[in-house]
C-alpha positions as CSV (number, residue, x, y, z in Angstrom):
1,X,6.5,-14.0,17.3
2,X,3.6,-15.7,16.3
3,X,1.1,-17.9,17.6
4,X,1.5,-21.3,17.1
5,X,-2.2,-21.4,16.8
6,X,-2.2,-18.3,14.5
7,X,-3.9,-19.4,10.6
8,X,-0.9,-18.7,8.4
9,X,-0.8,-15.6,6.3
10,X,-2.0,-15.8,2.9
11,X,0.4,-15.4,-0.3
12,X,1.1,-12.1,-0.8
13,X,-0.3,-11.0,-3.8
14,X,-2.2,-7.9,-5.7
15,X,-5.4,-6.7,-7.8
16,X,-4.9,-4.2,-10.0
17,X,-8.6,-2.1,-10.3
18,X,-9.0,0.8,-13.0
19,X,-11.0,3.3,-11.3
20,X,-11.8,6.0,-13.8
21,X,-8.8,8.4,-13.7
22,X,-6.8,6.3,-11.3
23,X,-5.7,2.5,-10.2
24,X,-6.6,1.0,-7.3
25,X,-4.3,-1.5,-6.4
26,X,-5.1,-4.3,-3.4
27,X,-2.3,-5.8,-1.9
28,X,-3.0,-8.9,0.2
29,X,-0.9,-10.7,2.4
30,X,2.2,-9.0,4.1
31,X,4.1,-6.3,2.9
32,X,7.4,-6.8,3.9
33,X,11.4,-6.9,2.7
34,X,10.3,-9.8,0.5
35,X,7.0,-8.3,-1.4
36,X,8.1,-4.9,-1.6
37,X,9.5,-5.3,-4.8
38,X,6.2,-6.7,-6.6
39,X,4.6,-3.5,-5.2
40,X,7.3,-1.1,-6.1
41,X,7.2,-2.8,-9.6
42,X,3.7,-2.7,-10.2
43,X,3.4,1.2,-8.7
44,X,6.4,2.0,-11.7
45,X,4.5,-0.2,-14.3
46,X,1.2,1.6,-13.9
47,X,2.9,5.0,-14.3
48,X,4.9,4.0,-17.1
49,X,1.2,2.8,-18.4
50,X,0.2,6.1,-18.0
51,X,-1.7,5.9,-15.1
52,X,-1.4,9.3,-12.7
53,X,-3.3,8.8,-9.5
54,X,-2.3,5.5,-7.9
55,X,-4.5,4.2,-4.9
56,X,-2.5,1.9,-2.7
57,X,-5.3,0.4,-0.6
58,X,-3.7,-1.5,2.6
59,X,-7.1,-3.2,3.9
60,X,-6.0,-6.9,2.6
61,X,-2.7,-6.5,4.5
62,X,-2.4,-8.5,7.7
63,X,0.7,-7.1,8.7
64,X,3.6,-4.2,7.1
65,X,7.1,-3.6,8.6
66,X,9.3,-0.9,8.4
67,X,10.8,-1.6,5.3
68,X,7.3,-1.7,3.2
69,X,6.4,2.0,5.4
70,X,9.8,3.2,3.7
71,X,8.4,1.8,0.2
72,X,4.8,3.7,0.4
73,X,7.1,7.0,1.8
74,X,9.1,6.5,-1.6
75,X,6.8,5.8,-3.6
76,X,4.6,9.2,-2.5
77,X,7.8,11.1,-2.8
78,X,9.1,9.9,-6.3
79,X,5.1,10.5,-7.7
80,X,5.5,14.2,-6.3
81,X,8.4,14.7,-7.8
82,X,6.8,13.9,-11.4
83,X,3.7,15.3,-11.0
84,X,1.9,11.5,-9.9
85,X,0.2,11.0,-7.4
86,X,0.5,8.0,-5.0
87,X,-2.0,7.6,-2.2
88,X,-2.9,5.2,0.5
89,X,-6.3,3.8,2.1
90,X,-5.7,2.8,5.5
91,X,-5.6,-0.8,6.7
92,X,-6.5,-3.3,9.6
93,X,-5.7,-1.6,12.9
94,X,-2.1,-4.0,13.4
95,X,-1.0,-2.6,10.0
96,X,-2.0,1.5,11.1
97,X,-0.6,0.6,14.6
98,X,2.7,0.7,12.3
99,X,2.3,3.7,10.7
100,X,1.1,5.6,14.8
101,X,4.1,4.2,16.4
102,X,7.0,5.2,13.1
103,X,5.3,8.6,13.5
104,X,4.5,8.5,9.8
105,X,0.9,8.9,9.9
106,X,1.1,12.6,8.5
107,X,3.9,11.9,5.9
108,X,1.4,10.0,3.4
109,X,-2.0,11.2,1.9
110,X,-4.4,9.1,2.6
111,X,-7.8,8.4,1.7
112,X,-10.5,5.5,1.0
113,X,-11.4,3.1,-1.6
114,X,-13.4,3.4,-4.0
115,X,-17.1,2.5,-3.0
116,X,-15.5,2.1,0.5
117,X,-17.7,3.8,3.2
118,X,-15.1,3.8,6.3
């Protein structure tokens, strides 16, 4: 539950970055049962687009649930099986707490953002 005295979550929304042969994309906000479909949407859009190498960068998250850990699973194992690629840069330690405690750390590739020096 949260604070009473907790700043409220921003809107959820997301950039979309071209970074040379892939897209960054910066979601913000919470990723959840009701955003997941604005992420799955844009993942499918940029492939249709012909984008190959999708960067799903999680640092702009304040929290995920299980439902939007099922989505970046998904979405990792749909770009496999078409010769994409969906990765992830990791996020605020709440949000990779998430991924330690589903045991799912090891089931997605991850790596930084562009110009990102963590």
């Amino acid at each position: 539950m949260l604070s009473p005295f907790a700043p409220p979550a921003p809107p959820f929304s997301i950039a979309v970055v071209p970074d040379r042969q892939r897209v960054v994309l910066h979601p913000v906000g919470e990723l959840d049962l009701l955003t997941i479909p604005a992420l799955r949407r844009e993942v499918v859009r940029l492939h249709e687009v012909g984008f190959t190498d999708v960067l799903v960068d999680l640092a702009g998250l304040g929290f995920i649930d299980s439902e939007g850990v099922k989505l970046l699973l998904a979405l990792r194992r749909e770009a496999v099986g078409t010769g994409r690629r969906v990765t992830v840069a990791p996020g605020p330690a709440q949000v990779q707490r998430v991924f330690a405690l589903t045991m799912t750390l090891d089931l997605l590739e991850w790596e930084t953002a562009a110009g990102d020096t963590r």
